[in-house]
C-alpha positions in Angstrom: 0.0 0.0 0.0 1.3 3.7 -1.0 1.2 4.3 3.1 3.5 1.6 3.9 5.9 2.9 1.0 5.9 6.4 2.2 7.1 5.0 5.3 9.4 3.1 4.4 11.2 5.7 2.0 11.2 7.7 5.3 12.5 5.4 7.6 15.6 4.5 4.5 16.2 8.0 4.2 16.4 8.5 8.3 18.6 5.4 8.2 20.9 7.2 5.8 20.4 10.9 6.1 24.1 11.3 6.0 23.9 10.6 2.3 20.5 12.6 1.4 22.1 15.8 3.6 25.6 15.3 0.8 22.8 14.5 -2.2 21.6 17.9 -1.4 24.4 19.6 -1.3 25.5 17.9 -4.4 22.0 19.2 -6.1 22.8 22.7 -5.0 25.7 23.2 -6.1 24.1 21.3 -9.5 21.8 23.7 -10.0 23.8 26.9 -9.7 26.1 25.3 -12.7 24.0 23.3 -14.8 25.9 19.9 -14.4 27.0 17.5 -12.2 30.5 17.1 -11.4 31.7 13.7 -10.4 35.6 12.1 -9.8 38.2 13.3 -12.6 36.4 16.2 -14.1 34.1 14.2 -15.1 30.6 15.7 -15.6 27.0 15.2 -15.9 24.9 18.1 -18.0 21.4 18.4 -16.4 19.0 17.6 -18.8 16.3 20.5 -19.4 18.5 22.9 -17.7 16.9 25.9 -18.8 13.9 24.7 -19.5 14.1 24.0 -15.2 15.6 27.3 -14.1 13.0 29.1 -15.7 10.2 26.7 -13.9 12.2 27.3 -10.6 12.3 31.1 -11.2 8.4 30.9 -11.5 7.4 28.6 -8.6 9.6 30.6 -6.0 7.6 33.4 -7.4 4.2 32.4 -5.8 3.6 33.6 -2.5 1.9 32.3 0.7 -1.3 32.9 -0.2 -1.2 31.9 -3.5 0.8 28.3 -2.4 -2.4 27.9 0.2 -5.1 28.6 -2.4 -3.5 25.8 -4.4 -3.2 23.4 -2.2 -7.6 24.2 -1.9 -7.5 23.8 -5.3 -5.3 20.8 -5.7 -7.9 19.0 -2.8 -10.9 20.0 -4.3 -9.4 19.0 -7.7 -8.7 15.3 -5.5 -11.9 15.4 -4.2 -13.3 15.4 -7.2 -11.2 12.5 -8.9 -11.9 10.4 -6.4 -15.8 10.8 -7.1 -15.7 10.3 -10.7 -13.5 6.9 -10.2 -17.0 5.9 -8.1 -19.1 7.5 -11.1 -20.3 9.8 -9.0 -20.5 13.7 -9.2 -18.5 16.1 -7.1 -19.7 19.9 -6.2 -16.5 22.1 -6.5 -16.5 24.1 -3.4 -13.7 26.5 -3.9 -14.1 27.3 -7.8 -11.8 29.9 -7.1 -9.1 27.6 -5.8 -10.1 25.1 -7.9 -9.4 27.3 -11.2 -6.0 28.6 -10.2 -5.0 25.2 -9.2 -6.1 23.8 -12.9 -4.4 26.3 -14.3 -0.8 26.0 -12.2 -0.9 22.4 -12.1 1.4 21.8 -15.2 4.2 23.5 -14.7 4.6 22.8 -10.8 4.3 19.7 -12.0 7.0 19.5 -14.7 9.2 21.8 -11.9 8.9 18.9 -9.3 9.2 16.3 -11.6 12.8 17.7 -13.0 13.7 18.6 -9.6 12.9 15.1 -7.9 15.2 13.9 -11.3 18.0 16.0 -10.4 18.0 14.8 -7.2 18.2 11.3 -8.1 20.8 11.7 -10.2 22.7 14.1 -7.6 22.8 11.1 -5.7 23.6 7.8 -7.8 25.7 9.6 -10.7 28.5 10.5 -8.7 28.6 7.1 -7.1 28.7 5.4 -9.9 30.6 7.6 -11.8 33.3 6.8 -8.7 32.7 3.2 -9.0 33.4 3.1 -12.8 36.4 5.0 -12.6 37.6 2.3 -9.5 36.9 -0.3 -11.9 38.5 0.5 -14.8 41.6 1.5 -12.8 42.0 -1.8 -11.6 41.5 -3.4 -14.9 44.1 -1.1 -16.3 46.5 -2.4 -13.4 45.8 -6.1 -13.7 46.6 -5.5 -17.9 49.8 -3.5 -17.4 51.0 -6.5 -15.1 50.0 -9.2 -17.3 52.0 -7.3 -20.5 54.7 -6.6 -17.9 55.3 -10.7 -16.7 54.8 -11.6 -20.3 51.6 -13.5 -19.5 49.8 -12.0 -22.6 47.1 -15.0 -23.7 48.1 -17.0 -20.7 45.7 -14.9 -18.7 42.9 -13.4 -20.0 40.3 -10.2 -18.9 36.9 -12.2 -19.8 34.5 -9.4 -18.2 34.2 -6.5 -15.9 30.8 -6.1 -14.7 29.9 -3.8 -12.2 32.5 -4.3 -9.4 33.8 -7.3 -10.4 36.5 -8.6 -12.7 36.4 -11.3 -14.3 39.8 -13.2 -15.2 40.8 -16.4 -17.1 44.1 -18.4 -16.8 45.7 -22.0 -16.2 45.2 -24.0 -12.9 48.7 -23.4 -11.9 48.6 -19.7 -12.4 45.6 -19.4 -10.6 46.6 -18.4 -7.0 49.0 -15.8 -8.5 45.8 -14.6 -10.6 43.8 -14.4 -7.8 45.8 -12.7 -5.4 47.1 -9.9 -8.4 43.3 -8.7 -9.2 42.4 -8.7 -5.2 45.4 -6.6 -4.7 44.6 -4.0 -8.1 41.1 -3.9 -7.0 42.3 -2.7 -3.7 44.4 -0.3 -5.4 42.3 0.9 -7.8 39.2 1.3 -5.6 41.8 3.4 -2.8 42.7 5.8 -5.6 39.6 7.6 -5.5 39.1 7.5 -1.4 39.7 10.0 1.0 38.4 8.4 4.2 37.0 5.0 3.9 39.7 2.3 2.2 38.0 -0.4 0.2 38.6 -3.9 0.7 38.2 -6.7 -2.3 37.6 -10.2 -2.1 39.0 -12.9 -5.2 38.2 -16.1 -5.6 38.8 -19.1 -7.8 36.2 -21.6 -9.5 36.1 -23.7 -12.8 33.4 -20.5 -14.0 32.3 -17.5 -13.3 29.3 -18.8 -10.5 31.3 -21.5 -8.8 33.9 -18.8 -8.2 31.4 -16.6 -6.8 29.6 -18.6 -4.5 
């Protein structure tokens, strides 16, 4: 049910309001510049940029009274939805309300929904913008070493995917194999750290699942 949602969204983000408080600070600063910068230099353009700071310029325009005799209209406007799912009639109350409300509605609307999109990219671009950059680091590592021991062919990069690398080699190369891509993992990944250090786990199986599990 949309009540038990709402509280658990609220009880996640009271769990973790460490990193909503830096994904807002990370949309604020988005917003002034029109991007999102992430590790590197590396950055994010906001999409609908302008198209947003002129919505933002004209909600923060409405004043008290006219934010209450929306939220009137938005009820009434609720009210009556509600009805008409029933197939029945509703009597506006507030026509008033209800008229300024009809007429607002879009482009609040669009405002919020590009702001609630900023803000979840505020939060996971950066990330894994991070995470990809840890990545291929250590994939760049484990290659120079394999070109550097002359073990071109003998062992192989199959496939990176997500935070995982996934190598290829003989049975009696495999304990060197495994401890080399921990340790570049753990490189890579500390590159890009400032206070937490990462840690990395390898392990060896005939395929990719045994090896995992």
């Amino acid at each position: 049910p949309y009540e038990e949602a709402v509280q658990i969204e609220l009880a996640f983000k009271e769990l973790h309001s460490g990193l909503y408080e830096w994904g807002d600070k990370v949309f604020e600063q988005s917003i002034k510049t029109g991007y999102i910068e992430s590790v590197d230099g590396w950055k994010l353009k906001l999409p609908k940029y302008e198209q947003f700071k002129q919505l933002k310029e004209f909600v923060e325009s409405f004043d008290r009274n006219e934010w209450d005799t929306y939220r009137i209209g938005k009820q009434e406007y609720q009210n009556k939805w509600k009805l008409h799912e029933q197939g029945k009639e509703y009597e506006i109350k507030y026509v008033s309300s209800y008229n300024f409300y009809m007429s607002q509605k879009k482009k609040i609307s669009e405002y919020f929904k590009l702001k609630s999109e900023y803000q979840r990219l505020c939060l996971n671009n950066p990330v894994q913008t991070e995470g990809s950059h840890q990545l291929k680091t250590a994939t760049l590592l484990i290659f120079n070493w394999i070109l550097e021991n002359n073990l071109l062919w003998k062992v192989k990069i199959v496939n990176t995917v997500h935070d995982e690398i996934v190598g290829e080699c003989s049975e009696e190369l495999s304990e060197l194999c495994r401890e080399k891509i921990e340790e570049f993992m753990i490189i890579g990944g500390n590159k890009y750290l400032k206070n937490l250090k990462i840690k990395a786990d390898a392990a060896i199986g005939n395929n990719w699942a045994t090896a995992k599990n």
